[in-house]
N, C-alpha and C positions, 0 to 999 in steps of 0.2 A: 732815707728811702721812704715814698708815701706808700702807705701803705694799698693794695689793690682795693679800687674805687674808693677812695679818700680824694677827688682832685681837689688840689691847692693849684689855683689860676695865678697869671702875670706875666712877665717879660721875660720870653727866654729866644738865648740864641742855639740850635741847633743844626748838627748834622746828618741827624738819622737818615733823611731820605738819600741825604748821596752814600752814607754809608750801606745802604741797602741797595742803591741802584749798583756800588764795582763788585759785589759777589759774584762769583763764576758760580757755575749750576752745581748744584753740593743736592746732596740724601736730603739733607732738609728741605730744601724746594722738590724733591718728590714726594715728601710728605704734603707738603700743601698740594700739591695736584689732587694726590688722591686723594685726602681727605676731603677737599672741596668739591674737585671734579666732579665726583662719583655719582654726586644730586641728580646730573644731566642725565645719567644713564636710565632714573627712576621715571626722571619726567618723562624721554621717550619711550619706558616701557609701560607706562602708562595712557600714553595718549595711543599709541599703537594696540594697546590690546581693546582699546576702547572703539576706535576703526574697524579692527579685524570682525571684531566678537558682537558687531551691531547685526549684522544677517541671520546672527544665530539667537540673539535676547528676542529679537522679535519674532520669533518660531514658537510655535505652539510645545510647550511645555517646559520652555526655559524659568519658567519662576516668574515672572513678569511678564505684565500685559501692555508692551512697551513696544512702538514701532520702529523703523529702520534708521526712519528718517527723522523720529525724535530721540533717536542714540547719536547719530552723527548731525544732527542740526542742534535740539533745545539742550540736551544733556551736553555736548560739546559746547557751546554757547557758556552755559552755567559754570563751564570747568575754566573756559578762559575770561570770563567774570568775575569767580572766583581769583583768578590769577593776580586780574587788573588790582583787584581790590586790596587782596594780600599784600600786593608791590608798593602800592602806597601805603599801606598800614603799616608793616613791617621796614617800608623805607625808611618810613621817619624814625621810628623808634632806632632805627638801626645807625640815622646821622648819631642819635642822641647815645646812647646808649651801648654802643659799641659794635664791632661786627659780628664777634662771638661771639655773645651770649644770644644775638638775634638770629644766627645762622643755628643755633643749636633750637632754638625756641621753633623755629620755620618747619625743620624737620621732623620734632615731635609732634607740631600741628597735623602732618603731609600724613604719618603714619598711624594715627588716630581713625582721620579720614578714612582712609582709603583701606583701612579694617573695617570700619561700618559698612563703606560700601559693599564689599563681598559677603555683607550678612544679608544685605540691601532685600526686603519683602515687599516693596510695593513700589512703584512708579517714584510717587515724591520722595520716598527716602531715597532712593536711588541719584535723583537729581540734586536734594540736599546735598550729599556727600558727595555729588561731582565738583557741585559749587564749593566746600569747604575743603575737596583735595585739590582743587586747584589754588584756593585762599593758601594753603602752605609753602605750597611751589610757587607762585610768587614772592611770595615775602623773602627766599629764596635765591631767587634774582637778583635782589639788591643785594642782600648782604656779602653775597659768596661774590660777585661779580666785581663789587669794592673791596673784598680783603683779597682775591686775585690780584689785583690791580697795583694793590701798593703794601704788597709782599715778593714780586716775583722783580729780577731787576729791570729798567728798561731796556738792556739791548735783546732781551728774550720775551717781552710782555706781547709782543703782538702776535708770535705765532702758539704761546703758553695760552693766549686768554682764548685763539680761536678753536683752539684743537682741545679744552675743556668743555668751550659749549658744543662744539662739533660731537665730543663723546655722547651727547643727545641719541646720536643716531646708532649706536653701541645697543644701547636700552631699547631702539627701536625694531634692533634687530633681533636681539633678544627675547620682544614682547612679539615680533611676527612668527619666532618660530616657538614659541609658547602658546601661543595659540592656537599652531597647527596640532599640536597634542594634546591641548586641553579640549577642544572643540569636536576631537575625534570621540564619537559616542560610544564606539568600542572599546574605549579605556574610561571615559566615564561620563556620566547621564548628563544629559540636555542642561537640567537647571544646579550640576554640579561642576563640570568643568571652568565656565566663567568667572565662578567664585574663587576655586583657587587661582585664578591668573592673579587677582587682587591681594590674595595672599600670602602671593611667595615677593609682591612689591613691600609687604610690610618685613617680612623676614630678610630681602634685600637694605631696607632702610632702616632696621636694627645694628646689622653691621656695621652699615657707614655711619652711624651714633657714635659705636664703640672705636673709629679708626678717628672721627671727628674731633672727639676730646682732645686729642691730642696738637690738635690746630690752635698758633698760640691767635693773643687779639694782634691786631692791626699797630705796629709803632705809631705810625703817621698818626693816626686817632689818636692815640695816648695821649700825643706828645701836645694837640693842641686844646685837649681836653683836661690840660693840669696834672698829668700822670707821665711826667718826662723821667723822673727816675725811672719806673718802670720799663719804660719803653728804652732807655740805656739798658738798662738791666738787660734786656730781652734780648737786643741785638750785641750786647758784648758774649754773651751766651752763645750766640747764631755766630759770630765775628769766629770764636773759640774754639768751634767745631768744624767750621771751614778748615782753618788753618791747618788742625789735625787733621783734617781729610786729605789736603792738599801736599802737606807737608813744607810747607813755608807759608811766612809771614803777607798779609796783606796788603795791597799798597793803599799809603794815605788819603782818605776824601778830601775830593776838591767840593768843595760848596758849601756855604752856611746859610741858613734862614733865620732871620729875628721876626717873632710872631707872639700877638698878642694872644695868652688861654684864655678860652671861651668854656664854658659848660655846654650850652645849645646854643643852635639860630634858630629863627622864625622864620614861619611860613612866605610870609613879608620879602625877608631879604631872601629867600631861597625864588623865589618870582623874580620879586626885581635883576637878582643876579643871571638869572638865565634868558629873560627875555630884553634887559634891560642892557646889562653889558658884553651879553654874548646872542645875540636876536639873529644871527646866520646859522650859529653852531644846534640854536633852539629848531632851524628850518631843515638842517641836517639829520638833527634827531628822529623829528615825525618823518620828515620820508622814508627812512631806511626804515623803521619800525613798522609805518601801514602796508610797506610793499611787501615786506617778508612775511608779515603776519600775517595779509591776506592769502598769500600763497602756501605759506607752512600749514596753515591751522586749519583753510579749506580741504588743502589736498590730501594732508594727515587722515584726518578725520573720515575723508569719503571716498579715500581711494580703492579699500575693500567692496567699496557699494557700486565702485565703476564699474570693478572685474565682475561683480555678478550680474546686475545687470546689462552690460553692452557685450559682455564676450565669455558668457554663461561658467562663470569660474564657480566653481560649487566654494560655500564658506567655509569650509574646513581646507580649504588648500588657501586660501587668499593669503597665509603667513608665508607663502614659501615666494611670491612675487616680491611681497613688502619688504623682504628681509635682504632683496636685491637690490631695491632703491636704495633703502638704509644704507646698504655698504657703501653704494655710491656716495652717499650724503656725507659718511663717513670720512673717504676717502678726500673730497673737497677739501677741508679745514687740515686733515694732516697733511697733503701733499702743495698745497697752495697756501700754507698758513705761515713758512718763512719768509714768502716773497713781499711778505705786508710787512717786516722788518726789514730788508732788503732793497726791493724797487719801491718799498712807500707803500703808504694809507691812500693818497689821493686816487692815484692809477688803477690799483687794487681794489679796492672800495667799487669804484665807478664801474672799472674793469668786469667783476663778479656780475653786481647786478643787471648793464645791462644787458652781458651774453648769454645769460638764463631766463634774461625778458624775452628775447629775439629766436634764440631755440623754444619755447614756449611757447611761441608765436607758430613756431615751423612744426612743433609736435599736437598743436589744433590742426592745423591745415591739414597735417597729415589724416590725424582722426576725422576730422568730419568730412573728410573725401572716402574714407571708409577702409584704407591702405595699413591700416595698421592692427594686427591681433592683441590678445595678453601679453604675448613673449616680448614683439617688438614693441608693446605702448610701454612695457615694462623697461625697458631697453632706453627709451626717448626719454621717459621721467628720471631715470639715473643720471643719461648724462646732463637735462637740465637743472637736475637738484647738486648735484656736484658741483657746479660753479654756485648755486645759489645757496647754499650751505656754508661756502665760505663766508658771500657776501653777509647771510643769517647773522652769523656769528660776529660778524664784521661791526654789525649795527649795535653789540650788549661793549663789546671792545669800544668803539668810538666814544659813546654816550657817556661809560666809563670813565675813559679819562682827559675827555674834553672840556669838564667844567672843575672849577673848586673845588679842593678837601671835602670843607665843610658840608659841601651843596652833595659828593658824587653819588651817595646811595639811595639820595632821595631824585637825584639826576633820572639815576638808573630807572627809579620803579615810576616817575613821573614819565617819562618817554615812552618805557614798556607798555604802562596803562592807555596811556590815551592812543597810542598806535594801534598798540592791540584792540583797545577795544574798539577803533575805527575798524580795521582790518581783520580782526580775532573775532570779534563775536557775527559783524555781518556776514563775514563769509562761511565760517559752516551752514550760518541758514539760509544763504543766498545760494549755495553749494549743492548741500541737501535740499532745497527745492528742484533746482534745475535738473540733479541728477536723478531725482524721485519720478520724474516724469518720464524718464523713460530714452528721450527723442535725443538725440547724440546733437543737435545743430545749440542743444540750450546747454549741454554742456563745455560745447567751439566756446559759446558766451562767458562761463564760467572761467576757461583757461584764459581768454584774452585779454578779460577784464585783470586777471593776476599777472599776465605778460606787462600789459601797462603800466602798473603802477611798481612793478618793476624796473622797468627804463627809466621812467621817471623818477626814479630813485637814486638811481644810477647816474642822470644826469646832473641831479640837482649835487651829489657826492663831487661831481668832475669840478665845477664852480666854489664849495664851499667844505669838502672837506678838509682836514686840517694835517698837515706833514707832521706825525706825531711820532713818529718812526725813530727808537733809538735816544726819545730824547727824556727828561726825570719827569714826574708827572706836574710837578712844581713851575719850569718851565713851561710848559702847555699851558697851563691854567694855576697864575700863585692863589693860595692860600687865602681868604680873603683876609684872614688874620693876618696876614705878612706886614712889617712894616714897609712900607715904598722906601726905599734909597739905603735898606742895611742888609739886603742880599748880599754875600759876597762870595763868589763862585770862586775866587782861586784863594781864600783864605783855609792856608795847612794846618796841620798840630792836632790835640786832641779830640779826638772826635766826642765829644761830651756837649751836652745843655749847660751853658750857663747863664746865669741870672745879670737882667741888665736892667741897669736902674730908669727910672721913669714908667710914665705910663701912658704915653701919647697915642691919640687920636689912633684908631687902625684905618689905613688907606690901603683899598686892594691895589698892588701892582700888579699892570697889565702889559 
């Protein structure tokens, strides 16, 4: 037995991943839900109370000399900057390093943050701490989104990964109707209520600390990280408790991998690998990433600033709207989140995004012909976040598990970054400008600009997404440690690592 983080590297043949992929759904796999999930609920009660509560920061006596539209344009900006940055910073460590100890390190960052913030006395601290609780919540992304991935088996990983990030919208609903209480001055004062909203997300992400622990690391990592005892260890353990759950024995894995252990990869190969042997799946990734990001992170952010300005919603009601969309958003990824197991990635994928481009299209028109109130714009952005909440989700799932072991967390936070911050940070300020002025025809511009690159997301998905549906994550994308030609899918018996002599050359099989 190596002892934990002693890896000893070299030649080993292995079955973990197919002995992970015939588990039936057992207690154990809803411990990883929750334990993982939970993050998403944080992030959208974060971003949501940060939308709601911008009409009331910039009122006279909130604590801050802070305006509407630098809450939901620069501060928002800062937060998904923060994000970008986190995701790469934490991706890496997190190829390297493992997925637990990174997923627990993210969170401690996230809840640090976002305590300062509600202490927050002046403008720049306030913006510091958006930019550094967003640096949490990225780093975040990758880790929890790669131990998702290859923890959960694949005939349930597509609609498990969408209806975790979908739980975003849980948080968001939660942070809309928290704000409708924190914001009321009759329970408590202008520059008191926003602070608490910030810190019942710390007392929220205490909790999920103490359920986290209990999240083991990732096998797949172990095992090509020189820590294959372990990771036997881990899944005869998981294998053990099944069995008792179920009350019989499991059926034998089909499938071996022979893979050279590595400690790290470099920056280098994690490039060439994605642009180099996978340069469609790379084309895949940005789109679905700029189209969602433009449209989540703009609308998020400034759809309390819509209700007050175009259809005079006072801000202390603006959570009881948000908390509508939310559910809708909600609703998307659990009731649409099977059919990405079922009818496929490609159809679904493409399917999502472009009906949420095309209704988004029909809910401008609507608006800037003047036909639509709070109730019913309210009503229109449900049901086009419904489909585009799938798609959202669709896009942390794809990215996931379309490239390499080695490469998926740095995948992850590499695609989120540069999307996002194509899409993430232009748009709350491109958002908050247009809606700062006032005149309903620049905010037509704002939604069609995010209808567009929408469809366009959508179609570039129809062409090059990848039928990932159902199948191990190994198949998708081998290992780039795999050895070519010693795969062997129908080889039975022991499901254990064993040591195989030599040390040849590693050649990714593709």
């Amino acid at each position: 037995m190596t002892p934990s983080g002693d890896a000893v590297t070299g030649t080993i043949t292995t079955k973990v991943p197919a002995r992970l992929d015939r588990l039936p759904w057992s207690r154990w796999h809803w411990m990883i839900v929750i334990g993982l999930g939970t993050v998403w609920i944080l992030d959208g009660l974060e971003v949501t109370v940060v939308g709601n509560i911008a009409s009331r920061l910039s009122e006279d006596g909130s604590g801050l000399p802070i305006s509407d539209a630098q809450v939901t344009g620069l501060a928002a900006a800062l937060y998904v900057a923060g994000s970008c940055a986190g995701a790469l910073f934490f991706g890496w460590l997190t190829d390297r390093y493992g997925r637990k100890k990174l997923f627990l390190i993210t969170l401690a960052v996230y809840l640090a943050a976002t305590a300062a913030t509600a202490v927050s006395f002046s403008v720049w601290w306030f913006f510091l701490f958006r930019f550094l609780t967003g640096f949490g919540i990225g780093g975040e992304y990758a880790a929890i989104n790669s131990a998702i991935d290859e923890l959960i088996p694949s005939k349930y990983r597509g609609r498990v990964d969408l209806i975790i990030n979908g739980s975003y919208w849980l948080g968001a609903m939660g942070g809309a109707l928290l704000s409708v209480l924190a914001l009321n001055t009759d329970i408590f004062p202008k520059d008191l209520g926003w602070r608490l909203t910030f810190a019942l997300g710390v007392v929220l992400g205490l909790v999920i600390l103490l359920v986290r622990r209990h999240v083991p690391e990732s096998p797949r990592w172990m095992f090509i990280h020189g820590r294959s005892d372990e990771a036997n260890e881990l899944v005869d353990g998981v294998e053990k408790e099944i069995e008792t759950e179920i009350g019989r024995a499991l059926p034998e894995p089909a499938g071996a991998l022979t893979i050279e252990q590595r400690r790290s990869i470099g920056f280098i190969e994690i490039g060439r690998t994605l642009f180099r042997e996978y340069p469609k799946r790379a084309v895949l990734g940005f789109s679905l990433f700029i189209g969602q990001a433009f449209l989540y992170n703009a609308i998020t952010f400034g759809f309390g600033s819509i209700l007050v300005k175009f259809f005079d919603v006072s801000s202390g009601s603006t959570g009881y709207f948000f908390a509508a969309i939310a559910f809708g958003n909600f609703l998307g990824p659990l009731l649409l989140g099977r059919l990405f197991d079922t009818v496929g990635r490609k159809p679904m994928i493409a399917g999502t995004y472009v009906v949420s481009g095309l209704l988004l299209f029909v809910t401008a028109w609507l608006f800037g012909n003047g036909w639509l109130n709070a109730t019913t714009m309210t009503i229109c952005w449900g049901v086009v976040l419904f489909f585009a909440s799938a798609g959202a989700s669709s896009a942390y799932l794809t990215v996931s598990e379309i490239f390499p072991m080695e490469t998926r967390a740095m995948a992850i936070a590499f695609f989120y970054a540069i999307g996002t911050a194509a899409g993430g940070i232009s748009g709350p300020l491109l958002f908050a400008e247009l809606t700062d002025s006032g005149v309903v025809s620049d905010a037509v511009i704002a939604f069609c600009v995010g209808a567009t690159l929408m469809v366009l997301a959508g179609i570039v998905a129809w062409f090059f997404a990848v039928a990932a549906e159902g199948k191990s994550l190994e198949d998708i994308a081998a290992p780039l440690s795999a050895r070519q030609g010693e795969q062997d899918p129908q080889t039975p018996g022991q499901a254990k690592d064993e040591a195989v002599s030599g040390t040849s050359p590693n050649t990714p099989a593709r």
